[in-house]
C-alpha positions as CSV (number, residue, x, y, z in Angstrom):
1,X,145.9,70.3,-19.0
2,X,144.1,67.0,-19.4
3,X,140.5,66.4,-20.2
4,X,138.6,63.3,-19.0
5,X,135.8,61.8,-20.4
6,X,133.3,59.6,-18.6
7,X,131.2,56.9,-21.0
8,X,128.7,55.1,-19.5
9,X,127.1,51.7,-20.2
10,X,123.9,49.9,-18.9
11,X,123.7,46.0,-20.5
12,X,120.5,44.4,-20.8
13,X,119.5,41.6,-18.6
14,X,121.6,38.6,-19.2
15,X,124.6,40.6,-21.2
16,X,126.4,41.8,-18.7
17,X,129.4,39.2,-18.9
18,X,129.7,39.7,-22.1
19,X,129.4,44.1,-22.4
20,X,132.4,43.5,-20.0
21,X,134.2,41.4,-22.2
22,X,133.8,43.7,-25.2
23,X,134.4,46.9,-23.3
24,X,137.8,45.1,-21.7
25,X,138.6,44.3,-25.4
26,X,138.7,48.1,-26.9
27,X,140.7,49.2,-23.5
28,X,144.1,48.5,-24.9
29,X,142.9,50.0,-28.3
30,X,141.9,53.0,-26.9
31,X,144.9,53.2,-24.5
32,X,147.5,53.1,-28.3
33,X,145.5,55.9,-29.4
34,X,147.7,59.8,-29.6
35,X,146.2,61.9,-27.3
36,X,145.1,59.3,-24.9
37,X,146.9,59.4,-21.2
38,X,144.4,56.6,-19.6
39,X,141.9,54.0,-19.9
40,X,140.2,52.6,-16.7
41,X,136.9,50.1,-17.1
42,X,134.9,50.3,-13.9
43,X,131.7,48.5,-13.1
44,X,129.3,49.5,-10.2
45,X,129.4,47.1,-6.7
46,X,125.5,46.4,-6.9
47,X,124.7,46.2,-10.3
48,X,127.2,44.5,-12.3
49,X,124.9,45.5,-15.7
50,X,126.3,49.4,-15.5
51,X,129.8,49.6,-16.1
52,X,132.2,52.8,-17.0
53,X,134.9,53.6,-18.9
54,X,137.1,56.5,-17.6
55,X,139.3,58.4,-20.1
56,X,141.9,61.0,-19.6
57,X,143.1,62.2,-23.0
58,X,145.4,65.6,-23.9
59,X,142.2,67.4,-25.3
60,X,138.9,67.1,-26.9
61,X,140.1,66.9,-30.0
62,X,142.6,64.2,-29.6
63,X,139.5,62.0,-28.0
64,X,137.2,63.2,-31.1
65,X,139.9,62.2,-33.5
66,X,140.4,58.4,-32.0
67,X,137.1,57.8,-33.1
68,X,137.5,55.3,-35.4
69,X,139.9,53.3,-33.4
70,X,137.2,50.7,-33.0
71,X,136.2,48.9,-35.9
72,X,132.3,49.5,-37.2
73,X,132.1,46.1,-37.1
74,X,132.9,45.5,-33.3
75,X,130.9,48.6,-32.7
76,X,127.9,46.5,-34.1
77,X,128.1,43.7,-32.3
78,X,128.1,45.8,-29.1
79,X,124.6,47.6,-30.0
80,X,122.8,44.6,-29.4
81,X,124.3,44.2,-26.0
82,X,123.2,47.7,-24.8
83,X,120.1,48.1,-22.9
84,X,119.9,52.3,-23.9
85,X,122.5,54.1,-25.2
86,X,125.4,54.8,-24.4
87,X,126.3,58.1,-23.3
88,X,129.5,60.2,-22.6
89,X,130.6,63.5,-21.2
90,X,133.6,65.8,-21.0
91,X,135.0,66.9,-17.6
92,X,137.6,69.4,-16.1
93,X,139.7,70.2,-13.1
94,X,137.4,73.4,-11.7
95,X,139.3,76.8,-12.9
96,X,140.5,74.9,-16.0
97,X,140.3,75.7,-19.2
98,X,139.2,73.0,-21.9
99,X,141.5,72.5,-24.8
100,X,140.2,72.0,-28.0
């Protein structure tokens, strides 16, 4: 059973292009990663500043464990493009049970 994990991003005014361009950077990074099963980036039809990324990995743990698959220093960079912060959950099929 797969877990997926939903991140989501707001950009402050006038960094939207580039939030996109780092977020479409650490796709394929994320995507090498064991555990992970998919990567989509997704950003909302009237308001191009809040975008998503949609995981599906093999369990909490195997997301929890990549991490560190993004460099600190990239991860830096990205802070000052973020309006709040990011935030994340964990989601299920109903009736599943979560691996850990």
């Amino acid at each position: 059973m797969a877990i997926t994990r939903i991140n989501h991003f707001e950009a402050k005014s006038g960094s939207a292009a580039d939030l996109r361009a780092f977020l479409t950077s650490v796709v394929s990074v994320i995507e090498a990663t064991p555990g992970c099963r998919s990567v989509r980036l997704l950003e909302a039809l009237d308001e191009p500043q809040q975008l998503v990324i949609v995981e599906v990995w093999e369990s909490v743990a195997a997301h929890q464990a990549a991490a560190g698959a993004i460099p600190a220093s990239q991860l830096e960079k990205a802070m000052a493009l973020f309006a709040a912060p990011p935030t994340g959950t964990y989601y299920r099929e109903p009736g599943d049970r979560p691996p850990r």
